[in-house]
C-alpha positions as CSV (number, residue, x, y, z in Angstrom):
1,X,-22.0,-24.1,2.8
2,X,-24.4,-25.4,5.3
3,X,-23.5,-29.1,4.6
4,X,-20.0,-28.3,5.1
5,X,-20.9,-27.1,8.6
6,X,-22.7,-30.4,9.6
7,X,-21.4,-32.5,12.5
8,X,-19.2,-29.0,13.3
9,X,-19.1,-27.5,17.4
10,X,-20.8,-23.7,17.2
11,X,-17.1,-22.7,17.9
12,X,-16.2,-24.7,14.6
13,X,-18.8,-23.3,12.4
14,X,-17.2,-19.8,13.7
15,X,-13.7,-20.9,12.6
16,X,-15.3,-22.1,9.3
17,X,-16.6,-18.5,8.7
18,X,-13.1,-16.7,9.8
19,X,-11.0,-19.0,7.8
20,X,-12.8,-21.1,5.7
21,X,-11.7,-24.0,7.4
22,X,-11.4,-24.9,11.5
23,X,-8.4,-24.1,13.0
24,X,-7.6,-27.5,13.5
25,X,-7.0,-27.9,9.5
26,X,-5.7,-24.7,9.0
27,X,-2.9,-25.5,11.7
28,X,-2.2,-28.8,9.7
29,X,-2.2,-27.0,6.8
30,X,0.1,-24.4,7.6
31,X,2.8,-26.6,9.5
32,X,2.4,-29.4,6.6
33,X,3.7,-26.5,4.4
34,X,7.1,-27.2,2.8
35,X,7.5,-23.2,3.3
36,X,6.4,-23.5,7.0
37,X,9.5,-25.8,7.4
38,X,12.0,-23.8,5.6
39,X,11.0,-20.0,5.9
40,X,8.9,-20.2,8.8
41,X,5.1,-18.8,9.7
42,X,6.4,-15.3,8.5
43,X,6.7,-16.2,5.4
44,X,3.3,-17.8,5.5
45,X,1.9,-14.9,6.8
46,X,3.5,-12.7,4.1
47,X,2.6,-15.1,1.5
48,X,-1.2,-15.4,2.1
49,X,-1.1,-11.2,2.3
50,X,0.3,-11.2,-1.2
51,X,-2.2,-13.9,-2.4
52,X,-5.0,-11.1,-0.9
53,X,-3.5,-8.4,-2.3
54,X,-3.6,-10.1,-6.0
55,X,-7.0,-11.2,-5.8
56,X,-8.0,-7.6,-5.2
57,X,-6.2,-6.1,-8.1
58,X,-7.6,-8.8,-9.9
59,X,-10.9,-7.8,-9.7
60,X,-12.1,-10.0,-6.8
61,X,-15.0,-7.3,-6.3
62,X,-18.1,-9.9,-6.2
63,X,-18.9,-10.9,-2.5
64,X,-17.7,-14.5,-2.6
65,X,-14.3,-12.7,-3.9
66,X,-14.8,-10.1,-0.4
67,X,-14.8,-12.8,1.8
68,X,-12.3,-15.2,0.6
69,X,-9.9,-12.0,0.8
70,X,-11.7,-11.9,4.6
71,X,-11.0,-15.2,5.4
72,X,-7.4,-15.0,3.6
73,X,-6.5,-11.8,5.8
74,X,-7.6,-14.0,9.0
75,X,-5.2,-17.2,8.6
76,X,-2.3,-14.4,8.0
77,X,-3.3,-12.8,11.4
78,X,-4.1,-15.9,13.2
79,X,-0.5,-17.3,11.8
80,X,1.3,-14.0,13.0
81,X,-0.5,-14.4,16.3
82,X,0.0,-18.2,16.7
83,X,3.7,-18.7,16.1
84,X,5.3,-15.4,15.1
85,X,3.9,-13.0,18.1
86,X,5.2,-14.0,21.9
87,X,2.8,-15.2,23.8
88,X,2.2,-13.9,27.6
């Protein structure tokens, strides 16, 4: 992982450890999505849930499993707080 965190801001690296990517390409990500554009970030946020919850009933007890169900959780709350919640 450490070589993917090369050249990366300390706020980057953080992002990189929350989502497994910087919010810069998870936001590209998300609004590239074909489901973004047609269902909306609920959907993507409901989506990425479900992918969780399946990984879990599928076993994913080992730690790398743990965290990628971590990280997965994280997008859906940063999409929900990004685009679906209001903002003050």
């Amino acid at each position: 992982m450490s070589a993917t965190l090369t050249g990366l801001t300390t706020k980057e690296i953080q992002q990189v450890r929350m989502y497994g990517c910087t919010e810069a390409k998870l936001r590209e990500s998300i609004e590239s999505s074909i489901t973004f554009k047609f269902s909306g970030p609920a959907m993507i946020a409901a989506s990425i849930m479900s992918d969780a919850q399946e990984m879990l009933s599928f076993g994913g007890q080992s730690e790398n499993s743990r965290d990628h169900v971590r990280q997965m959780l994280n997008k859906a709350k940063w999409v929900l707080f990004t685009y679906v919640m209001p903002q003050d």
